[in-house]
C-alpha positions in Angstrom: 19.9 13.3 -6.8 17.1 14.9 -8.9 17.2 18.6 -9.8 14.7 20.2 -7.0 13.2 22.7 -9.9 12.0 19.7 -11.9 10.5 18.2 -8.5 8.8 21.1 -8.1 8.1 21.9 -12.1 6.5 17.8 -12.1 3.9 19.2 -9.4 2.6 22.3 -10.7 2.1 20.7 -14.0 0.4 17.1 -12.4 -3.2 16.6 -12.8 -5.0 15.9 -9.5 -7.0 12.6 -9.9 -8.3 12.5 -6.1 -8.4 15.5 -3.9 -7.3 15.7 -0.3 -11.3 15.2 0.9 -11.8 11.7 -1.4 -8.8 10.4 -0.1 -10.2 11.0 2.8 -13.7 9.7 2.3 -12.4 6.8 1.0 -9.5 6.1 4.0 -13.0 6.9 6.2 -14.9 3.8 4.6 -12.0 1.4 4.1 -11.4 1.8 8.2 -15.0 0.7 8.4 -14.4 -2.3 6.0 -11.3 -2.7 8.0 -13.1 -2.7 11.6 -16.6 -4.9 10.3 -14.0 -7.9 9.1 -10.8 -7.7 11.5 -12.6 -6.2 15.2 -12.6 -9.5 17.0 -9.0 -11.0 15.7 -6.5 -9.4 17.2 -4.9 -8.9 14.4 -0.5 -7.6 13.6 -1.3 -4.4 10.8 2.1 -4.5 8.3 3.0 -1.4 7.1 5.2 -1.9 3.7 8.2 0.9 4.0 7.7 3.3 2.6 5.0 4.0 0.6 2.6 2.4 3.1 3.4 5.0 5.7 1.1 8.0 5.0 -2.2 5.1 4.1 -0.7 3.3 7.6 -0.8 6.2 9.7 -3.8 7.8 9.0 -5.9 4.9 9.1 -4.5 3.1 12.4 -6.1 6.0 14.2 -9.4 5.2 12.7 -9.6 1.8 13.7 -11.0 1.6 17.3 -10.1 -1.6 18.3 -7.2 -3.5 20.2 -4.4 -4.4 17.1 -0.4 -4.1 16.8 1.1 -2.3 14.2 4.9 -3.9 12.7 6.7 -3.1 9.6 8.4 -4.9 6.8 10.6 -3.4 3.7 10.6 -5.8 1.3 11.6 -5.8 -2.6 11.2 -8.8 -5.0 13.6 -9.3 -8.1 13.0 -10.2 -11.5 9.5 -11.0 -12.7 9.4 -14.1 -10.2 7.1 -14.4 -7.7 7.7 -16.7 -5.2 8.3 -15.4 -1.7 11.9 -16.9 -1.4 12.6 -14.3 -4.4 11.8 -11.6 -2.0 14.9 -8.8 -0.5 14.0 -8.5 2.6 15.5 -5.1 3.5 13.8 -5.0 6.4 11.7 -8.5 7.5 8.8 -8.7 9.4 9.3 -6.4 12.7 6.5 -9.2 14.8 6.6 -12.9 13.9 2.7 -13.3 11.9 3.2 -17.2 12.8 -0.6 -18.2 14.0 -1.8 -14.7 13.5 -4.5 -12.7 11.6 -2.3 -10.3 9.7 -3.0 -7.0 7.4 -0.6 -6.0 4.8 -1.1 -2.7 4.4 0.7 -0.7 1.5 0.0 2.6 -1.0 -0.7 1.0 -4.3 -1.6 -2.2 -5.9 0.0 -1.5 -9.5 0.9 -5.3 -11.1 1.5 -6.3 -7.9 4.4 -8.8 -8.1 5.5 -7.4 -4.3 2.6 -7.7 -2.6 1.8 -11.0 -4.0 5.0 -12.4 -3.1 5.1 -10.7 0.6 0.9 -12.1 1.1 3.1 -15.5 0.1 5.9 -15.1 2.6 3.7 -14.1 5.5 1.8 -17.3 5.0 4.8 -19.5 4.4 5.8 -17.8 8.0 2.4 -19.5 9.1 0.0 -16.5 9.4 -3.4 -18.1 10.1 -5.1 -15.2 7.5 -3.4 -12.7 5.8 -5.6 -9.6 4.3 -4.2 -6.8 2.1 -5.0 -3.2 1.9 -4.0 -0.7 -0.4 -5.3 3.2 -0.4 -4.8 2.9 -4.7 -5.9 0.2 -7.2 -4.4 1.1 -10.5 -6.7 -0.3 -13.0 -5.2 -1.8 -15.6 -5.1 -5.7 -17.0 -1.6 -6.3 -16.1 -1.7 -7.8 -12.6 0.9 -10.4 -11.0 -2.4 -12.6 -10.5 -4.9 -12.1 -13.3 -8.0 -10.6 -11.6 -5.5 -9.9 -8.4 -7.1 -6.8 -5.8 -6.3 -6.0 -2.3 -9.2 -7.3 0.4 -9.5 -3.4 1.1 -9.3 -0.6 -1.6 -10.1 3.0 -1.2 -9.7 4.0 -4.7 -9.4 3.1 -8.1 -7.3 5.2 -9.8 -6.4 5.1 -13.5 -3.1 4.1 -15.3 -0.7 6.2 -14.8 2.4 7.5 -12.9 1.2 8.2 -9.5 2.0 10.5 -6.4 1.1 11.3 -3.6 -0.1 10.1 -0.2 2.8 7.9 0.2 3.6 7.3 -3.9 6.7 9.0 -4.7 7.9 10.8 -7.9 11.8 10.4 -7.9 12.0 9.7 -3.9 9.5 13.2 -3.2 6.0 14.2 -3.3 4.8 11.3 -0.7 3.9 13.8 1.4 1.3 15.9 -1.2 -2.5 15.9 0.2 -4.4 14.4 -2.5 -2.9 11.7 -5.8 -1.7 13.3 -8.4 -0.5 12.4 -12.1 2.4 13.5 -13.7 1.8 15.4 -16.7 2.1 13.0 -19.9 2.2 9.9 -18.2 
């Protein structure tokens, strides 16, 4: 259990790299990319527990067409990344076999996770599967060299992240904008 001062200490030292109104502005035009490419294909939205929840929820209610929303908690070991590798703590809540499907998670840091769950769901027989992340942490250090999510609202730079779903030490998924900690 962390030491609640030093929770508290980590936020009124972090820098704020996107306010609450550019999260917003970008969560506005990624639900637009969303609806122009996924409107007409009925389509199963995976939220990945838990950092997907607070990009997952505040989107779905942008998106104005008929969709189902499903879950899946999923952690992969060792720097492998084939989908058999993946911990399924919680496996996909709808079956994706034949269907368009949107994984839809906080940040795309290396992305060894959702790389290997994009893998699974097709393995599963998905006939598309799409990602979306609210955060692209730019860096060169991707799973797949080049590797993005089909649907990015911002591109944040390298460093430890919190914030709108990102935790620091299991808190702070709830703050309104991303934040930095200090010195990392």
């Amino acid at each position: 259990m962390s030491d609640l001062k030093e929770i508290e200490q980590a936020m009124a030292e972090a820098d704020c790299l996107a306010t609450a109104d550019q999260v917003n502005a970008a969560l506005n035009r990624v639900a637009a990319e969303i609806s122009a490419k996924l409107r007409d294909s009925n389509p199963i939205l995976y939220c990945v527990l838990n950092g997907g929840m607070v990009f997952t929820g505040k989107l779905l209610v942008k998106l104005d067409f008929p969709l189902e929303v499903a879950y899946l908690h999923a952690t992969r070991y060792g720097q492998h990344l084939q989908g058999s590798l993946l911990d399924w703590k919680a496996p996909p809540s709808k079956d994706p076999k034949g269907r368009t499907v949107l994984v839809l998670d906080d940040i795309l840091d290396e992305g060894h996770t959702l790389h290997a769950i994009t893998l699974a769901l097709k393995a599963a027989g998905a006939a598309a599967v799409h990602t979306g992340v609210l955060v692209h942490k730019v860096h060169e250090r991707k799973a797949v060299p080049g590797m993005r999510a089909d649907f990015t609202g911002l591109d944040i730079e390298d460093r430890y992240l919190f914030g709108w779903g990102m935790d620091y030490k299991g808190y702070w998924r709830n703050a309104p904008g991303i934040y930095a900690l200090k010195g990392h």
